[in-house]
TIMILO-378289 format. One record per residue: x negated, y, z negated of N, C-alpha, C, CB in turn; residue in one letter. Coordinates in steps of 0.1 Angstrom, whole numbers, plus 5000, padded with zeros to 4 digits. Glycine has a CB too. Layout:
XYZXYZXYZXYZA/...
! end
This chain:
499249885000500050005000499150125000501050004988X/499350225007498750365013499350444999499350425032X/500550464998501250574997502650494985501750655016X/502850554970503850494965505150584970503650484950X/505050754973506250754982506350884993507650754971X/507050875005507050965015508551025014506750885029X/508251105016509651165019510051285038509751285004X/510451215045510851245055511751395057511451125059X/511551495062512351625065512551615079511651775062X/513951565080514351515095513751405094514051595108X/515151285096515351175098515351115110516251165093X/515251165123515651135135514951005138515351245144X/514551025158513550955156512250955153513550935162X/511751065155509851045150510151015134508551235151X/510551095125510651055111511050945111511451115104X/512050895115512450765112512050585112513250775117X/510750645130510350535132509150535126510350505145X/508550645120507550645109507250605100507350705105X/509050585095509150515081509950345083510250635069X/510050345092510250205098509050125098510650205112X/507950215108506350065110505750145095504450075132X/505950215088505350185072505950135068505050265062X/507350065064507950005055507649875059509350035054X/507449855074507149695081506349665078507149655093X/505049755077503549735072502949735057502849855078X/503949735050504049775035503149855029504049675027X/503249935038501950125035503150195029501050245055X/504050185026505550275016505950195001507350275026X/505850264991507250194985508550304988507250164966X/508950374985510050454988509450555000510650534974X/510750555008511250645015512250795010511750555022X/512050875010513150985008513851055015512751065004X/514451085021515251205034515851325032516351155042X/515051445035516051505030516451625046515551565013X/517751705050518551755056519351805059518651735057X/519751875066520751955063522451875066520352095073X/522151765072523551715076523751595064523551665093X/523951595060524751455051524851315056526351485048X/525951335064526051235075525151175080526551285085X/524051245087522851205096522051135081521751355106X/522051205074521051135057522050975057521551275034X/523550985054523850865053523350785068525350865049X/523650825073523050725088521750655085522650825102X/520650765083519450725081519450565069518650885076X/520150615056520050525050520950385051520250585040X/521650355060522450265063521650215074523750305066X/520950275079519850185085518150155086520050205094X/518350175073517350175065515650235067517450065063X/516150365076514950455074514550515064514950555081X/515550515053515350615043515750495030516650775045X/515250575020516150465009517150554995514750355000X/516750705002517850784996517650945002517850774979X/518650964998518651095003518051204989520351145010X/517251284994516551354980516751524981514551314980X/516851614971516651794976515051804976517351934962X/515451934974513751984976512751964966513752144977X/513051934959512551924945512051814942513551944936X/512951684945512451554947511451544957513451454950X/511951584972510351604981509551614979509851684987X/509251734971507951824966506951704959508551954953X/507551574951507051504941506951384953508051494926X/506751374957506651234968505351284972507951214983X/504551184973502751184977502551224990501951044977X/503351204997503251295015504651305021502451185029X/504651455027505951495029505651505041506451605021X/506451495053505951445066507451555074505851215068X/506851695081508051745088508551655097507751855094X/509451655104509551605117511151665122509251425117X/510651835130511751875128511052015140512251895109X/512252105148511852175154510452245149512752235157X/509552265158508752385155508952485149508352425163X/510052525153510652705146510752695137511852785148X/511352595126511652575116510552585104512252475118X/509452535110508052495102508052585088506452555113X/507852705091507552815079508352845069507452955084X/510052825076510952825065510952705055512152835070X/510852575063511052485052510552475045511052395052X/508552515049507452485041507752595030505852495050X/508252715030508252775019509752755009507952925023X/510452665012511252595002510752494999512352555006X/509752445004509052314999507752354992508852215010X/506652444989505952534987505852524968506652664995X/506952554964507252594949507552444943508752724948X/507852344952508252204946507052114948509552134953X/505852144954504852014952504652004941503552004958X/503951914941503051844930501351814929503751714929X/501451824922499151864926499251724933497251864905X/498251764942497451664947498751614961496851534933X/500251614966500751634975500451634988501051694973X/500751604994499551615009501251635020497951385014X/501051735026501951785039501851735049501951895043X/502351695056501651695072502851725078500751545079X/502451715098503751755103503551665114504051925106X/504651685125504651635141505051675150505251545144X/504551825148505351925157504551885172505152095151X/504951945179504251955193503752045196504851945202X/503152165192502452285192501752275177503552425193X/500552305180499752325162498952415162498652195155X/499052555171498652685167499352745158498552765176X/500652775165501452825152502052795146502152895151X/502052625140502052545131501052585118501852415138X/499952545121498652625111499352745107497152685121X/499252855119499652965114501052965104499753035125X/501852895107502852875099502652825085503552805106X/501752725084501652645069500552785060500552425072X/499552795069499252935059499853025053498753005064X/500753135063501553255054502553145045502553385065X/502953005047503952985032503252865023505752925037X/502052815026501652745016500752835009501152625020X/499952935014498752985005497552904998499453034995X/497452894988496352824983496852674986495952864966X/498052624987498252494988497552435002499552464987X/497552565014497552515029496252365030496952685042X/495352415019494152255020494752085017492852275004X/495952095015497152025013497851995028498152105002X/497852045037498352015053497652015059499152065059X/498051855066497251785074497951825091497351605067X/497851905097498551945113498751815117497552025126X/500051725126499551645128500251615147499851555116X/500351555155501551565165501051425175501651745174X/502251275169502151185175502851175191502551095167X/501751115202502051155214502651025214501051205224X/504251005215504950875215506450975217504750745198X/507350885219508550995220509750905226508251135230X/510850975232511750945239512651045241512350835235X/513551015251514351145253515751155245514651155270X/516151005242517150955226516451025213517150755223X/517751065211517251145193518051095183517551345191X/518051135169519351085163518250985150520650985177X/519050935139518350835133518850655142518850855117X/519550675145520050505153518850495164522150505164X/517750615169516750635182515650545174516150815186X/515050595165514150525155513850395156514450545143X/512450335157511850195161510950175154511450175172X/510450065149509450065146508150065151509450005142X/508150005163507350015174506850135179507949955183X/507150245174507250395190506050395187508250585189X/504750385181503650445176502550375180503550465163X/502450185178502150175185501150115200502450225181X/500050175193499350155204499250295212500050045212X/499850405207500150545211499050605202501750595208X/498650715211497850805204498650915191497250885217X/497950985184498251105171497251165171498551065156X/497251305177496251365174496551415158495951485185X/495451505152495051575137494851675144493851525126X/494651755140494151915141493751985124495752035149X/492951915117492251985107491952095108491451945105X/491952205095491252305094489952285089491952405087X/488852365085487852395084488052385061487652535096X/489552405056489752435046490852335042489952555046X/490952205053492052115049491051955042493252085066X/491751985029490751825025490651685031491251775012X/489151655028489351585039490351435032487651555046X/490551445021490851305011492551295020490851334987X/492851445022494651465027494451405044495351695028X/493251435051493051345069493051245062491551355081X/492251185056492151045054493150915051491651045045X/494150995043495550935041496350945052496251005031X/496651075057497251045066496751015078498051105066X/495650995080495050915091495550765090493350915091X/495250755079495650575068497050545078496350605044X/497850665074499450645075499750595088500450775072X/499250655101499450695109498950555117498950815109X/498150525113496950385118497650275115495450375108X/498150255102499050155098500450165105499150165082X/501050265112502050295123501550195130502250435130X/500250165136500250115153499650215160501650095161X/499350325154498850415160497150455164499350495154X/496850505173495150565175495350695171494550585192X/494050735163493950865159493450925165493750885151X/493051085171492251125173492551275169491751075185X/491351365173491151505161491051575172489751535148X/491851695177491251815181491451905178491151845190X/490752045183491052205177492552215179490152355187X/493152265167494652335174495152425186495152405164X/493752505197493752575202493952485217492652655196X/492652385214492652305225493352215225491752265228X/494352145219495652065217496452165229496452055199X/497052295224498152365228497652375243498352505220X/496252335248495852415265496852275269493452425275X/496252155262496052045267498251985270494851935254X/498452055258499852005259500752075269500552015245X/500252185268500852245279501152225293500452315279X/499852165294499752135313500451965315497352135319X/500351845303500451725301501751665295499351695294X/502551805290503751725283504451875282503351635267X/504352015277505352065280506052125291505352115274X/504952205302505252185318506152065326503752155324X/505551955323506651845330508551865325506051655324X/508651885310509751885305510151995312509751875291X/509652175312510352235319510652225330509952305319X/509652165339509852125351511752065354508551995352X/511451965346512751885348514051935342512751755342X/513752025334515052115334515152205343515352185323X/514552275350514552335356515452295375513452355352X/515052185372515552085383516552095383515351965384X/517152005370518551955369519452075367518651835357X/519052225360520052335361519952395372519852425352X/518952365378519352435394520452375406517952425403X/520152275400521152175412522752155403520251985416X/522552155390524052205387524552315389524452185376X/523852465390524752545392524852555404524652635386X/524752515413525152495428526552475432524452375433X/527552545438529152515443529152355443529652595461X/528652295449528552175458527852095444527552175475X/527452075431526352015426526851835424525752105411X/527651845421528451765421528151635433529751845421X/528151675448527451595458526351565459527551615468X/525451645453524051605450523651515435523351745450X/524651565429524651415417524951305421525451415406X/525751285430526251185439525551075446526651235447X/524651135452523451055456522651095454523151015467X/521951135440520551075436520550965426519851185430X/519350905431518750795428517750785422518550735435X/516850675419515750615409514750725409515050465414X/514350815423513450915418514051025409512750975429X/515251045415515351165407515651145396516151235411X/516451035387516151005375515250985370516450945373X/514350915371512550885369511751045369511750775388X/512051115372511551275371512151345367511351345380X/513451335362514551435351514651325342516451485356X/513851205339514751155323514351245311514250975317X/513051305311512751395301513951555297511151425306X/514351565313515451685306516751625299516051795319X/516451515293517851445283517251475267518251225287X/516451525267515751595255516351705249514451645259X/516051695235516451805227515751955234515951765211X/517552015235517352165239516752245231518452225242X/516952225215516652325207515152225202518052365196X/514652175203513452115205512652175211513552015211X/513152195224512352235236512052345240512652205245X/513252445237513252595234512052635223514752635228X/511952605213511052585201509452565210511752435190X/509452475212508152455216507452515228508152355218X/508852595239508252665247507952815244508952645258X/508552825235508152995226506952995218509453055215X/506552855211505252875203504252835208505152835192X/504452795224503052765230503052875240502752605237X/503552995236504053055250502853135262505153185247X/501853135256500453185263500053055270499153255252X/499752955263499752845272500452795285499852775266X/501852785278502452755291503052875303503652665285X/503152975297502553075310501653045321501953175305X/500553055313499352955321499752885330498652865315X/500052765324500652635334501852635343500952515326X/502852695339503752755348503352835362504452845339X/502552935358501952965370501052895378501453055368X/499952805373499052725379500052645390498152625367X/501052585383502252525389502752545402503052555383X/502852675401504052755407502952825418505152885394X/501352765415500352795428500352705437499052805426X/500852575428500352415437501552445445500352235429X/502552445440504152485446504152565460504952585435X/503452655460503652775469502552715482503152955461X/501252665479500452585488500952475491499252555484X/502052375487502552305491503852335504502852275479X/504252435498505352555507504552605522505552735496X/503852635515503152685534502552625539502152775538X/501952485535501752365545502852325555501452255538X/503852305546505352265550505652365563506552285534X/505652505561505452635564504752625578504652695554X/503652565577502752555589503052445601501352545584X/503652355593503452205598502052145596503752195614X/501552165583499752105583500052035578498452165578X/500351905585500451765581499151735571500451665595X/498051755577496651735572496351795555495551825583X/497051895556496951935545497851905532496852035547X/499051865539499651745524499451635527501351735519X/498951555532498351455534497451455522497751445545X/496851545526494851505511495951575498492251705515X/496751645499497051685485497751535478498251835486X/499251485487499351365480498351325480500151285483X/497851285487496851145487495951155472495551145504X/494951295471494651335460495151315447494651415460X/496751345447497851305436498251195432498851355436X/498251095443498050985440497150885436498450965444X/495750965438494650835434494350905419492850825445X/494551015417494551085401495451005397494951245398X/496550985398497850915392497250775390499450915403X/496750735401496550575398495150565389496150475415X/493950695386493050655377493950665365491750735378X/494850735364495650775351495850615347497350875353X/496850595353497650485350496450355347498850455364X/495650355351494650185350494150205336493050155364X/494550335329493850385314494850335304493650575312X/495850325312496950285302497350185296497950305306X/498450115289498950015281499549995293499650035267X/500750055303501750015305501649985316502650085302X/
! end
C-alpha cells in the first residue's frame, strides 16, 4: 500500500479510473469524493470509485488529494481546500495545461504550494461521467509531472508511486514545454474537430452532410464528443500556445489551398506522402 487514503475532486473519468487501478493494485485503502453534484457522488459510490462521499474538511486530511476537474476551476478549489490540509498532504492535479495550473496552486496554496505535485495523464476518452471510468485507462499510457524547483521531492515520489502502480509511464517536463507540446499534439486536433463538426451543422442543408458521412469523418470528429466546458477551459489557459498552433495550422491549410489552387499535383503528393510516413513512424512507437 502507497497511500492509506485519496480523496478524488471530481469523480468522473480520470478520477475515477484512478481510483479504480489503485484499489485493483491495493496502492489505496480509502477512496473519498467529493462534488458539487450528489447524484454523480452517489454514482461514483455505487460503483465503487469512491467509498464515500467526503466535504472539504475530510479532503484536506486524506494523504493525496488528486484534482481532476476543469482547469478553470484549479485556484478556486485549491483555496477551499488550502485551510483543510493536513501537514505533510501532498496535492496533485490532471489538468491539461500546467502553466497556469502552477500559477494557480501558488497564489492559493502559498507556503503549502511544496505540497503540489502538477500532474497531467495522457490517457482519455471522449465519454465522461463516473459509469466512463476503467481501470485500465492508464495503462501503459504515459503521465507527465511538471515539478517546481520548490515542490518536495518525497510529494513526486509518491505520486510518481501512485501513478506507476495505475499502469502508467512517468515522465517530467518544464510546465512551459508541456503547454508548446500539448498544444500542437492534443489541444489543436480537438479544436480542429469542433470546428468541423460546427461548421457543417450550421449549414441550411447540414443535415445531408450528416447523412453520408462515414468512418473518416467519424475517426476525425470522435474527439469533438468531448467535454465543452473542458475544452473551453483549456483553450483559454494555454492561449499563447495554441494561438501559435492555430496559426502554424491555418499555414499548412492555406499551402494546401493553393496547390489545390494551382493543380500542383506534385506538391500534395510530397506533402501527404510526408504526412503519412510521419504518421507511420508515429504509429510503429506505439502500443496500439
Amino acid at each position: 500500500m502507497i497511500v492509506e487514503s485519496l480523496a478524488l475532486v471530481g469523480t468522473g473519468l480520470i478520477g475515477g479510473s484512478f481510483a479504480l487501478a489503485l484499489k485493483q493494485a491495493g496502492a489505496v485503502r480509502e477512496v473519498l469524493g467529493v462534488g458539487r453534484t450528489p447524484a454523480r457522488l452517489d454514482e461514483a459510490r455505487a460503483l465503487g470509485l469512491i467509498d464515500r462521499a467526503a466535504d472539504w474538511a475530510e479532503a484536506g486530511q486524506a494523504d493525496v488529494i488528486l484534482l481532476a476537474l476543469p482547469v478553470g476551476e484549479t485556484e478556486a478549489v485549491l483555496r477551499q481546500l488550502a485551510p483543510q490540509l493536513k501537514p505533510g498532504a501532498i496535492v496533485t492535479d490532471a489538468g491539461s495545461t500546467k502553466a497556469n495550473v502552477v500559477a494557480a496552486a501558488r497564489a492559493a496554496l502559498g507556503t503549502r504550494f511544496a505540497d503540489f505535485v502538477p500532474g497531467h495523464p495522457i490517457a482519455g476518452s471522449e465519454q465522461s461521467g463516473p459509469s466512463a471510468a476503467r481501470a485500465d485507462l492508464y495503462r501503459g499510457k504515459r503521465v507527465v509531472l511538471t515539478p517546481q524547483a520548490d515542490t518536495r521531492a518525497d510529494a513526486v515520489a509518491t505520486v510518481r508511486a501512485l501513478w506507476e502502480a495505475a499502469g502508467a509511464q512517468v515522465e517530467t517536463l518544464g510546465a512551459e514545454q508541456h503547454d508548446r507540446i500539448f498544444a500542437a499534439v492534443s489541444h489543436l486536433p480537438h479544436l480542429a474537430a469542433f470546428a468541423l463538426v460546427d461548421e457543417l451543422a450550421q449549414r441550411a442543408d447540414s443535415e445531408t452532410f450528416f447523412r453520408f458521412a462515414a468512418s473518416g469523418f467519424r475517426d476525425f470528429t470522435r474527439i469533438a464528443g468531448s467535454s465543452p466546458e473542458m475544452w473551453r477551459d483549456i483553450a483559454l489557459a494555454n492561449q499563447s500556445a495554441v494561438l501559435a498552433e492555430i496559426d502554424a495550422y491555418v499555414n499548412a491549410l492555406q499551402a494546401i489551398r493553393a496547390a489545390v489552387a494551382a493543380n500542383d499535383a506534385a506538391s500534395l503528393q510530397a506533402t501527404f506522402a510526408r504526412a503519412r510516413a510521419a504518421r507511420e513512424r508515429w504509429m510503429n512507437t506505439q502500443d496500439v
